[in-house]
Structure formats: C-alpha cells, structure tokens
N, C-alpha and C positions, 0 to 999 in steps of 0.2 A: 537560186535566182540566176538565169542569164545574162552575157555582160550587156544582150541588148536590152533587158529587163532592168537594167540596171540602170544606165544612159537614159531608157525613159522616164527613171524615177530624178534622176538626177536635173534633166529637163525641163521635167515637169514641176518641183520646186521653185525654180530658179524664174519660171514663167509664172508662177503665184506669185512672186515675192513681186515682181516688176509689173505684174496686172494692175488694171486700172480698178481694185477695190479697193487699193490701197492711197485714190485721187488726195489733194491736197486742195481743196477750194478754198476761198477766201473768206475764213470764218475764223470766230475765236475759240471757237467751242469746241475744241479738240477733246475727245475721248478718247482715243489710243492711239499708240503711236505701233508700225510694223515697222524692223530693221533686221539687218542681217549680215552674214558675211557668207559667201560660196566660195570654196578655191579648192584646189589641186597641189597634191606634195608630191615629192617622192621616197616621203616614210612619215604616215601617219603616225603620229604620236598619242598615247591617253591622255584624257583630263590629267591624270597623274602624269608627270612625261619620262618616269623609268619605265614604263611599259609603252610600247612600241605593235605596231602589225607589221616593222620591218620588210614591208611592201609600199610604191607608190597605191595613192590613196584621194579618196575626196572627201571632204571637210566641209558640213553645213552647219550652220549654226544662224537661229533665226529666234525672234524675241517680240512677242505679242503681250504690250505694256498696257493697262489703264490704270490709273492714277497710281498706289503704292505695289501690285498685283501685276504678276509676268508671268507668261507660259513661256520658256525656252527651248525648244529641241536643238540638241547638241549630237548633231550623227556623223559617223567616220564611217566607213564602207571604204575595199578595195575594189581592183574594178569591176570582177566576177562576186561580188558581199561573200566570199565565202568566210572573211572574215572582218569583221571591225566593231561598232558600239554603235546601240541607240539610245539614247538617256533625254528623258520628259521631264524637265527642269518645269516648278513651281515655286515663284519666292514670293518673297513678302519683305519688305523695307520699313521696318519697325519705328527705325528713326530715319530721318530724312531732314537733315540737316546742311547749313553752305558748306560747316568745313568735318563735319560728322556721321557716320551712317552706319548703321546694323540692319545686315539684310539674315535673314533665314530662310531654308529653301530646303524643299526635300524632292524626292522622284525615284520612278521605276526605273529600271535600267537593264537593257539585253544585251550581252557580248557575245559575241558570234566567235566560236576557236573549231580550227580543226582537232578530231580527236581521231582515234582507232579505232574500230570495231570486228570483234569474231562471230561471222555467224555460219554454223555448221562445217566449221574449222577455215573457214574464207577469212583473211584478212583484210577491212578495205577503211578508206579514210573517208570521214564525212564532217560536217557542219552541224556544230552541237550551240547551240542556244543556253547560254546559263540565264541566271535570272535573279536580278539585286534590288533593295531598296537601300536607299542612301538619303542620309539629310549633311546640312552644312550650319553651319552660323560663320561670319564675314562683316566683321568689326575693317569700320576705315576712314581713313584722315585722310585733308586735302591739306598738304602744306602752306604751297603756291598752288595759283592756277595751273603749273606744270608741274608740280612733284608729290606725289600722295603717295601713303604707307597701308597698309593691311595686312591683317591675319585671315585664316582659313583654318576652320576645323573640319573635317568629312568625314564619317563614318559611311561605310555600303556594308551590307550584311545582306548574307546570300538567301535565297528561297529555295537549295536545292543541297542534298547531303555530300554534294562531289565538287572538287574546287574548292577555292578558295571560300571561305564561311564568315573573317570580322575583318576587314578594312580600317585603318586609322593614320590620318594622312592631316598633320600640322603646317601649314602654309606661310610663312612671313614673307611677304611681297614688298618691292618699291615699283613706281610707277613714275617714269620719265616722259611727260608726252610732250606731242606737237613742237619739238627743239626743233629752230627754223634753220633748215641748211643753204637756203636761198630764198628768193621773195617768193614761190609758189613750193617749191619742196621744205618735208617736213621729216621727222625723226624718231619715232618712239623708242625706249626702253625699256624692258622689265624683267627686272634682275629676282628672281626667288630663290631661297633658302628652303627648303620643304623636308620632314623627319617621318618616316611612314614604319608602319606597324603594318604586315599582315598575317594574320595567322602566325603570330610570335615572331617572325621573321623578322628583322628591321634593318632599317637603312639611312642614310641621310645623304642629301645632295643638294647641286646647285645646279638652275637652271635660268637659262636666261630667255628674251626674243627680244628680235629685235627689226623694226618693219621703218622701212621707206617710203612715204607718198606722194605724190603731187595735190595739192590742194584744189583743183580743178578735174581731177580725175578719181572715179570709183576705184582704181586699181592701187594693191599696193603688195609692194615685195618683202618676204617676212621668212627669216631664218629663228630657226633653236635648236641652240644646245641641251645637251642634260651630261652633268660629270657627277659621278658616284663620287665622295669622302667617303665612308665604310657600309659595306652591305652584307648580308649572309642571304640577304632573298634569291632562291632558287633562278635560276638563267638571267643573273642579275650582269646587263651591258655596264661596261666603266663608261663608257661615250658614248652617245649617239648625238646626232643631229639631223637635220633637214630644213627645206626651202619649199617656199611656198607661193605661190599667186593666188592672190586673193580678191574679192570683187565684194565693194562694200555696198549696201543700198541702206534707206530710213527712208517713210512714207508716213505722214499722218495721216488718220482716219478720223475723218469728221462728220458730222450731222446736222443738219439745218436745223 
C-alpha cells in the first residue's frame, strides 16, 4: 500500500467516526453507542508494549457497543503500512456490575513484518502478513470512582508454520483516572505489571501511560514507557517509550 493509500484509509476512518450516522437526537432509546480514539506517535507500540514497529506510526482504535456486545478494531500502521497490526476485537461483558466486571473477548488478528526473500538467487525485502487468533478474559474492580484494578489473560496462536506459534501474556493493571490538575484539566494513570510467554521465551515488565486532557477538548497528550525486569525473548528492548496525540470521539446511535 502507498503512503497515499494510506492517508486515505486513515481519512477516511476518521470521516466515519465523525459522520452524521453516528447523530445523537433526543431520545431514550439508545441502541448503541460509536466511540474512539485516532492519533499519531512516534513509535507505535503493540497491544503488548515489549514489542514496538520502532517507527512513527497511527493508532486507531474504535468500539461499536450495543447493550453487553462490542466490535473493536484495534489498528497501528506506519506511514507506507509496510508494517504494523490489524486486530477485530469481539467481547462480551459477562458480568456487568457498579464496582465489578468480567469481560471475554476473542479476534483475528494480521501483523504486517518486513521479511527477506530469494528468488532465483535475487535477494529483496517485502511485506509478509502473519495470521493469529487470540482470546482474552479481563476480570475488574472499580475501587473509587477514580481508581480501579484488573487482570488480563491473552493468548494469540498463530495460523501459519513460521513465526511465532503460542502467545501468553498475564496483565495486572491499576487505573488512575480523571485526577483534576485544574478546573478543566485532567490526569490519567495506568501503571501495568505484565509476564509474557512466547514460544517458551519469557519476560516480565513494567509499563506505564500516562495522558493529559482538557475537559472541553477531544484532544489529549499521552506518553508510555515499557522497562524490561528479566527477559530472554529474542530482540527484546530494555526501554522504550513514546508520545502521542490523540483525538477522542463517542456518538450514540439511536432510533425512533
């Protein structure tokens, strides 16, 4: 795909998400709600965030909810996609409680890596498509209205005999939000602990983010870290980090 190919897909999301199918009239009868986040880094991180496209990058993520049922797409592309993820998030919120909830969720998932190839002794580089299916379960507490705790389990397992084959990634999150830094600025935290398996490899790390908003504005500014404690995974970084702008939207969809 070209970078202009690319800008129009990116465009062209971003004009769906803010179309008028997603109006908000004066009704109770909400049936679903559309929300999202669009932004730009300069080093897309994975859902897991030891792994990196170590490239700037754009970051969508969008969430088509009716009552306990969500479709998610969760995409990262750099700017030419010769490399990043697409992953088709489906959950389900088993329990749906004030200060309790068990969500499960499962999806396909495509990562785009540069590889090598020889053909007729020519050496040249290209864009290879793996191909994963992955579920989760996501156990979580609301403390306070501003501090809530959760786990994450994930599994991905591959659909292709090359690369990576069983995924196992333990998540213990806290969640600091909305700390008011002034009357319209606001503060999140979230601090994770995460222990990953793959393909026998393992690691354990800490990761954090951490975003700034205004309360009257869609936009908000958002850094993460990721520090290795001990790893043997192959081209495993001790640190990385990145910064991000980010553009929030949420629209309900309703019916007369």
């Amino acid at each position: 795909m070209k970078y202009l190919q690319f800008v129009f897909l990116l465009f062209s999301l971003t004009f769906m998400a803010l179309s008028g199918v997603s109006q908000t009239p004066d009704s109770t009868q909400t049936t679903s709600t559309f929300s999202g986040t669009v932004g730009i880094t300069n080093n897309g991180f994975s859902i897991i965030p030891t792994f990196s496209l170590n490239h700037p990058a754009a970051i969508m993520n969008f969430s088509w909810r009716k009552k306990r049922v969500s479709f998610e797409p969760d995409i990262r592309l750099v700017p030419d996609a010769s490399k990043g993820g697409l992953i088709f998030w489906v959950r389900y919120r088993l329990i749906e409680q004030k200060k309790f909830s068990l969500r499960v969720g499962a999806h396909p998932a495509f990562t785009l890596i540069r590889s090598s190839v020889t053909d007729k002794g020519n050496t040249k580089e290209i864009t290879e498509m793996l191909r994963f299916l992955a579920f989760e379960v996501v156990p979580s507490y609301q403390i306070t209205p501003h501090v809530g705790v959760s786990a994450m389990y994930l599994q991905g397992n591959a659909l292709q005999i090359h690369g990576p084959q069983l995924t196992r990634v333990l998540f213990l999150n806290t969640a600091f939000t909305d700390i008011s830094l002034s009357k319209n600025l606001y503060l999140n935290i979230f601090p994770t602990v995460f222990f990953l398996n793959t393909d026998g490899y393992k690691g354990s790390y800490f990761t954090a983010t951490v975003a700034v908003g205004h309360k009257k504005s869609p936009l908000s500014l958002q850094s993460t870290i990721n520090q290795t404690f001990n790893s043997n995974v192959p081209d495993n970084q001790n640190f990385m980090w990145n910064i991000a702008l980010n553009y929030h939207f949420k629209r309900k969809v309703t019916r007369n």
